[in-house]
N, C-alpha and C positions, 0 to 999 in steps of 0.2 A: 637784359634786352628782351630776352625770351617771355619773362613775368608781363615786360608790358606789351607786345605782341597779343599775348593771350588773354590780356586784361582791354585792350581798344578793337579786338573781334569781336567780344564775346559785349561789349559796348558798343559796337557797330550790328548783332545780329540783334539784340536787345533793341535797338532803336527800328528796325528795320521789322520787326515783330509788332513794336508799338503804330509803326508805320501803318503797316498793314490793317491792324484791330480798329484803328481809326478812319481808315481809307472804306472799312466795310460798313460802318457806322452810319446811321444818319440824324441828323438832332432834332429830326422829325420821332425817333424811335421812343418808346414809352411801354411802362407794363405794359400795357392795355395790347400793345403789338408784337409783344418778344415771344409768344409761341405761332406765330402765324407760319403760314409757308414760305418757301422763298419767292415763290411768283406772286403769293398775294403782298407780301413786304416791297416786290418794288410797284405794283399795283399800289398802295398805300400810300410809297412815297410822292406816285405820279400824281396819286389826286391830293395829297397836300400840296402838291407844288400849282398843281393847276386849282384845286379849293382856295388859295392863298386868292390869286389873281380874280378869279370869279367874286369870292368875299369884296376885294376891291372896290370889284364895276359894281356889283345889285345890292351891299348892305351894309359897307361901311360908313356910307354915307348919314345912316339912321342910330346904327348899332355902333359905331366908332370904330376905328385901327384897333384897337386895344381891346375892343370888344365889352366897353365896361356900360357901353349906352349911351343915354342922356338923361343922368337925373332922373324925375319922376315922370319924365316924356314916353322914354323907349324904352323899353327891357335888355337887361344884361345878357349879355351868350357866355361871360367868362363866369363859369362856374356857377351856372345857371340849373335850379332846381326844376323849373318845368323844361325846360329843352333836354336835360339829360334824363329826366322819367319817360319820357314820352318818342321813343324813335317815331311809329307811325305821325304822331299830331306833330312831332317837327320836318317831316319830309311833305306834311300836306299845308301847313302851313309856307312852306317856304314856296312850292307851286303855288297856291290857291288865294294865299293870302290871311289876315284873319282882322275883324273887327269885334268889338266887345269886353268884357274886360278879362283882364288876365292876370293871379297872380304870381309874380314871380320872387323869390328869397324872400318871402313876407312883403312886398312891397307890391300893391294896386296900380297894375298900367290898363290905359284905355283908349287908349288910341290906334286907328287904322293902322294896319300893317298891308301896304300893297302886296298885289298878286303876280306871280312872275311867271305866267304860260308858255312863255316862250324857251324856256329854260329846258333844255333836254334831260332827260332821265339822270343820265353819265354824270351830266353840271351839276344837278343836283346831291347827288353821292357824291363828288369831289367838294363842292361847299359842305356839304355834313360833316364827310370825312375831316376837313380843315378844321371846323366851328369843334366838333366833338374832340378832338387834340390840340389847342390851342388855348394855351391864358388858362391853365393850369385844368383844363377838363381832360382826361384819359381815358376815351369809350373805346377806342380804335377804327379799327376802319371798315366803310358802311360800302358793302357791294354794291351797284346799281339794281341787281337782283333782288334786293332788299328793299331797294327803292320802287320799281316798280310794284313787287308786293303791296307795299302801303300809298303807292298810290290807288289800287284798286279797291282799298276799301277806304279811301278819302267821301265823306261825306259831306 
């Protein structure tokens, strides 16, 4: 009786350890975030969760849920070679808008990309923050300090 005593604690502090490790977890987390601080890690989490809802309203509509585009219409964000070279060209893009052509993963897009001025600095770093960790992209997370950086030298 004693063997299993000590055998359902020590399965009970076991599970309650596992509890824990996952309770601290977010499945937002990724390389790209596992040396950050503790304050910028829940900073991170806020704006994937608020980047998630923003992506919603201003660019899934173009870019899809999934992030995969449209075909030969709209450019991909998931695992996107120009949005992940380019921090500043995708925080002045995502304000300013852009027209012209663009290639992205070897594929020619050319079409209008509206402009979203309304969009406060903060919104903007939490959609980055979401788009650059999402649909397999792992940059981490973009301070709005970052953001307004690049938005001052948006040309």
């Amino acid at each position: 009786m004693t063997r299993i005593r000590q055998l359902l604690k020590g399965y009970l502090l076991f599970m309650i350890c596992l509890l824990l490790a996952t309770a601290c977890s977010s499945p937002y987390d990724n390389d790209a975030t596992r040396n950050l601080s503790a304050a910028d890690k829940i900073k991170y989490r806020q704006y994937m969760v608020q980047g998630q809802q923003l992506y919603a309203s201003y660019c899934s509509n173009c870019h899809q849920e999934d992030g995969k585009g449209l075909a030969r219409l709209i450019p991909p964000l998931a695992k996107s070679d120009y949005l992940l070279q380019d921090a500043g060209r995708t925080v002045c893009l995502i304000k300013n808008g852009a027209a012209g052509q663009m290639v992205v993963n070897g594929v020619v897009y050319n079409q209008k990309m509206p402009a979203n001025p309304s969009l406060k600095n903060i919104e903007i770093a939490q959609i980055i923050t979401f788009i650059n960790n999402s649909w397999g992209n792992e940059k981490g997370y973009t301070p709005v300090r970052e953001v307004e950086n690049h938005l001052s030298a948006c040309h």
